[in-house]
N, C-alpha and C positions, 0 to 999 in steps of 0.2 A: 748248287741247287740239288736236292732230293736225284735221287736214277729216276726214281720212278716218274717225275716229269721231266727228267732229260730228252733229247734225241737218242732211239736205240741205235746207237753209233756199233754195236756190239753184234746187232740181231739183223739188218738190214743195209741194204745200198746204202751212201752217204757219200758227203765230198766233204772234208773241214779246211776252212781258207781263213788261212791264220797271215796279219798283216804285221810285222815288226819289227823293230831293230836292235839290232844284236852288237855288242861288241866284240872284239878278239876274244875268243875262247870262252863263248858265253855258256854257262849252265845252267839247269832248271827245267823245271815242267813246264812245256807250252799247254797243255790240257790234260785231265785225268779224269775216266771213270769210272766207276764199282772200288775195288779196294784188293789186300792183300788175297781172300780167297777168292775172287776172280774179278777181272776189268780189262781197260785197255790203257797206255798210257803215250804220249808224244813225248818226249822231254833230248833237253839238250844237253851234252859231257864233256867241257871242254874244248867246244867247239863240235864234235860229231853231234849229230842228228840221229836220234834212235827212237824207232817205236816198239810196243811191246805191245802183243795181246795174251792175256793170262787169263787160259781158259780152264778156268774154279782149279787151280794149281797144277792140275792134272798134264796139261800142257801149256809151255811158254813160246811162242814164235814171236821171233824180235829182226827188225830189219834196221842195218847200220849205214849213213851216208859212207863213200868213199872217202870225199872228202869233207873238210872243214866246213862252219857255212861264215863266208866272208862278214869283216865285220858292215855295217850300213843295215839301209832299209831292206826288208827280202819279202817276199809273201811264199810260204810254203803252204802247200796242198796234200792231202793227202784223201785219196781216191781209194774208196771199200766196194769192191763190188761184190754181192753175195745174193743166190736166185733166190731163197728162203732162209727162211729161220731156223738154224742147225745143219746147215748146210758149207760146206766149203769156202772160204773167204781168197780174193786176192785182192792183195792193198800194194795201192803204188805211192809211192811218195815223191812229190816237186820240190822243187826249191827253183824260183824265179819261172818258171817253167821248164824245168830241164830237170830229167828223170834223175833224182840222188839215190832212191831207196828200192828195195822191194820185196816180196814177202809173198807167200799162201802159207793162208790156216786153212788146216786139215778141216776143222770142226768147230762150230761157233756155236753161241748160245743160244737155245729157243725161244727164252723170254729174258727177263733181266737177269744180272753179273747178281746183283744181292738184292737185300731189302731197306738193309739201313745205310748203304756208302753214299754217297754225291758225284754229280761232275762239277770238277773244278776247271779254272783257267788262271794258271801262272804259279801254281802251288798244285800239292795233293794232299788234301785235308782225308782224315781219319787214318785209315793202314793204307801201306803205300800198294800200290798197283806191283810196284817192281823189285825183287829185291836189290836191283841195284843199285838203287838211292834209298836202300832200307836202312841204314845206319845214319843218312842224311836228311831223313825224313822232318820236315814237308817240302823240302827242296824248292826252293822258292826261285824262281826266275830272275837272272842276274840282268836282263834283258831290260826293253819295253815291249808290250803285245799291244797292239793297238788297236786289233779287231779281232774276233774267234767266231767262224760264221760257221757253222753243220746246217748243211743241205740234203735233207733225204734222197732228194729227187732233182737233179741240175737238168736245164734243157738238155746239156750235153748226157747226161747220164741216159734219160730216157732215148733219145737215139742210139745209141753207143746201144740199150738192152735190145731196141728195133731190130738193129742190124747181125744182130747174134740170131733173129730169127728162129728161138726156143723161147714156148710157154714160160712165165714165169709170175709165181704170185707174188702179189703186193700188198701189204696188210695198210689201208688208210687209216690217219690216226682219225679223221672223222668222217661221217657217210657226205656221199657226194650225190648231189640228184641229179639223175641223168633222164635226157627225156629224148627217148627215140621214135623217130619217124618211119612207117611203112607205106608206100603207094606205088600200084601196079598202073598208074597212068600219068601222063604226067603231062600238059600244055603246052606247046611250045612258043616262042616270038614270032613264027609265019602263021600261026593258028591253028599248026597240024598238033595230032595227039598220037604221045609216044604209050604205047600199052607192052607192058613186060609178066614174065608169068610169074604167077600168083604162089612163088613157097611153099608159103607158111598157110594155103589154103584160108584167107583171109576174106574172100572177093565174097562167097556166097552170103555169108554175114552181111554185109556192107548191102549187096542187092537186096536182101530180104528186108532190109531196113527202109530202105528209098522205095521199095515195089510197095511197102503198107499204108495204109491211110496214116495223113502227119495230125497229129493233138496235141494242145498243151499240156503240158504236164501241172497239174494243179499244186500249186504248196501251200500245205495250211497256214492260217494265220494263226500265228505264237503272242503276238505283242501287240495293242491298241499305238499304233506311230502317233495316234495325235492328228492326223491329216485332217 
C-alpha cells in the first residue's frame, strides 16, 4: 500500500506482530517501508533476524538477532517506542517472546520516509530500504507470514507510557469526542450530599441560572409537519 496510508511505523509508538513459519535459514523481508532514500525495514539473512531504520540515508541503525530463528511456527514482535515525531526511537525486537534484538535511533522522522515508496509485507517493492539486500532486490520471503499486524497503540503500550510518568504527545489519526464531566456536589446512597470546591469557579454561573425565573425557550416554526 501507498506510506502515506500506511501505519507511521517510522514517526510514532507502534508494536508489529508478525505470525510465521520459517524454515532452516529462512531469508527475505518480513515487512518494508518508505525505500532506498529513507524507511525501515524487518527482513531475514539466512536465518539471522535483522532490522534496519534508514533515516533519508543520513543515518542507518540496524539491530541483529544473536541467534538463528529456529525453523517452525514463531510470531516475532517488534516494539518502537518514540515520545514524538523526531524524536529518539528505541526498538526492541521478540521472537516467541524472548528478547532477540535491539537498537536506539538517535533521530526519526517527523512525518513520512517519502512520497511515492509503499509498505510492503514479504517483499520490498520499489528501492530497497537496505542496502543489504540491494543487489537482491525485492528479496522475497523464502518463509510463510501468516499474519503482519502494526498497532499504534497496544493496551500494553499505553501503560508501559503511564508508568514512565513523562508528558507525551500523541498525534490521533482521527478526532475522538470526548465528553467531560464537572460537579461540586454530588448525592450520595444514605441521602447525604457530598459538596467539593468549586476550581474552575463554575458554581456562580450554575446559581445564577436556577435563582432566575425558568421560560421556554421558543423555536420558530421552519416547516408546515402536516399535523
Amino acid at each position: 500500500m501507498p506510506e502515506f496510508t500506511a501505519p507511521g511505523l517510522g514517526k510514532k509508538s507502534n508494536t508489529v506482530t508478525i505470525d510465521l513459519e520459517v524454515g532452516e535459514n529462512a531469508s527475505g523481508v518480513l515487512y518494508a517501508l518508505g525505500g532506498a532514500s529513507g524507511g525501515l525495514t524487518l527482513y531475514t539473512d539466512k536465518g539471522d533476524l535483522i532490522y534496519e531504520y534508514n533515516m533519508m540515508i543520513i543515518e542507518r541503525y540496524t539491530a541483529r538477532s544473536g541467534d538463528k530463528i529456529a525453523p517452525g511456527k514463531r510470531r516475532i514482535e517488534v516494539d518502537t517506542t518514540i515520545a514524538r515525531p523526531g524524536t529518539p526511537a528505541e526498538v526492541v525486537i521478540k521472537v516467541d517472546g524472548k528478547e532477540a534484538a535491539r537498537t536506539t535511533v538517535k533521530r526519526t522522522v517527523p512525518a513520512a520516509f517519502t512520497a511515492s515508496e509503499t509498505f510492503d509485507v514479504g517483499v520490498d517493492l520499489g528501492s530497497p530500504v537496505s542496502l543489504d539486500y540491494f543487489d537482491r532486490r525485492p528479496f522475497a520471503f523464502t518463509g510463510e507470514i501468516k499474519k503482519v499486524l502494526p498497532e499504534t497503540w497496544s493496551l500494553a503500550k499505553i501503560r508501559a507510557a503511564i508508568d514512565t510518568e513523562k508528558t507525551q504527545t500523541v498525534t490521533l489519526p482521527a478526532p475522538v469526542p470526548v465528553l467531560l464531566y464537572y460537579w461540586t456536589a454530588q448525592g450520595q446512597a444514605d441521602g447525604s450530599m457530598h459538596f467539593k470546591n468549586d476550581v474552575y469557579r463554575r458554581d456562580p454561573a450554575v446559581l445564577k441560572a436556577l435563582d432566575s425565573e425558568f421560560t421556554f425557550r421558543k423555536q420558530p416554526v421552519t416547516k408546515d409537519l402536516g399535523y
